[in-house]
N, C-alpha and C positions, 0 to 999 in steps of 0.2 A: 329125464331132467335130473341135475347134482342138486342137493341139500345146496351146496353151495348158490347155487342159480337163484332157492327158492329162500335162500334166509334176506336175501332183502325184501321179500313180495309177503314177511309171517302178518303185519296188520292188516295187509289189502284180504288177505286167505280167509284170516280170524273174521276179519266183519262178512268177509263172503258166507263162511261155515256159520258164523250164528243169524246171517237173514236167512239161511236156510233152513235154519230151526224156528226161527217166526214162521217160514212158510209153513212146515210138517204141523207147527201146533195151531195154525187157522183152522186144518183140514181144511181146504180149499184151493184146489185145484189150479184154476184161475184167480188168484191173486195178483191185481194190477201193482199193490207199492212194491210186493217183493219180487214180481219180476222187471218192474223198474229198475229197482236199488240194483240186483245185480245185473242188469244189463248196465248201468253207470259204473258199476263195478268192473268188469271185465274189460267195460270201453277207458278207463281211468288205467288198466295192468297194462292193456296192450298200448293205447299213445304214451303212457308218462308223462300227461300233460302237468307240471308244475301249480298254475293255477287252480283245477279243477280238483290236485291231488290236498292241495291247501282250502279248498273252498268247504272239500268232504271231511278234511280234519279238524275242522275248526267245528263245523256241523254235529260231526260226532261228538267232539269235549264238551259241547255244550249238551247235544242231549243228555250226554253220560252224566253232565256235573245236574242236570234238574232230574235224573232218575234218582242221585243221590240224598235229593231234597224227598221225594218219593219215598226212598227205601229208610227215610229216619220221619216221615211223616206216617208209615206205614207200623213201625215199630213201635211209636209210641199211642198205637191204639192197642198193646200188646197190657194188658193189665197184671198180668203175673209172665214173671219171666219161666218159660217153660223150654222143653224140644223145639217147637213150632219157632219159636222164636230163635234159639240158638242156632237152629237151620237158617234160619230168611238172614241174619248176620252173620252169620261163617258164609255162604255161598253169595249173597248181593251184597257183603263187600270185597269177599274174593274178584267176583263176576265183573263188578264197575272199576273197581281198581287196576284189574288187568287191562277190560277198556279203557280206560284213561292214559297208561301208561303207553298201550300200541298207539291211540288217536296221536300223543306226542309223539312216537316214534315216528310215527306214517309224517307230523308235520315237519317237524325237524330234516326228515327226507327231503320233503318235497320244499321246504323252505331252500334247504342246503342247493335244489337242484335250479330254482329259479333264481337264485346269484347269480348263479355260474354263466 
């Protein structure tokens, strides 16, 4: 497969590559949400069903924006600003910002594709 084939598929990829890092960090084997999520995931690459592709991005901005409420409810149990801290806000707002930005990309796809 070209780069080209796979640069419309980077948000469906990116949420596939980090449920799979939810899975490795359960340690659990049989994990029923993350082999849910990506069976919906693969079944969402291979139809391109429009709705389904819209029902998962909307799903996603919304978790991402209440992790956000998380990642600054989280910080402000932070009493002295230290490492610990300048780690959890360099990489969880790197981390949510990036998901935010694909969950749009992934909607504006799938918005563009059920116009049509």
């Amino acid at each position: 497969m070209k780069i080209s084939q796979l640069k419309p598929l980077i948000p469906e990829l990116f949420l596939m590559v980090s449920v799979l890092y939810y899975w490795v960090l359960t340690l659990n084997l049989l994990n029923p949400i993350a082999m849910g999520l990506l069976a919906i995931l693969i079944y969402l690459i291979i139809s391109k069903k429009a709705t389904l592709g819209l029902v998962i991005s909307v799903v996603f901005i919304a978790l991402n924006l209440f992790l956000v409420l998380a990642l600054i409810s989280e910080l402000s149990e932070f009493e002295v600003i230290n490492q610990n801290y300048n780690n959890l806000i360099i990489f969880g707002s790197l981390y949510l910002g990036l998901n935010l930005i694909l969950a749009g990309f992934m909607f504006y796809k799938y918005l563009k594709l059920k116009t049509n």
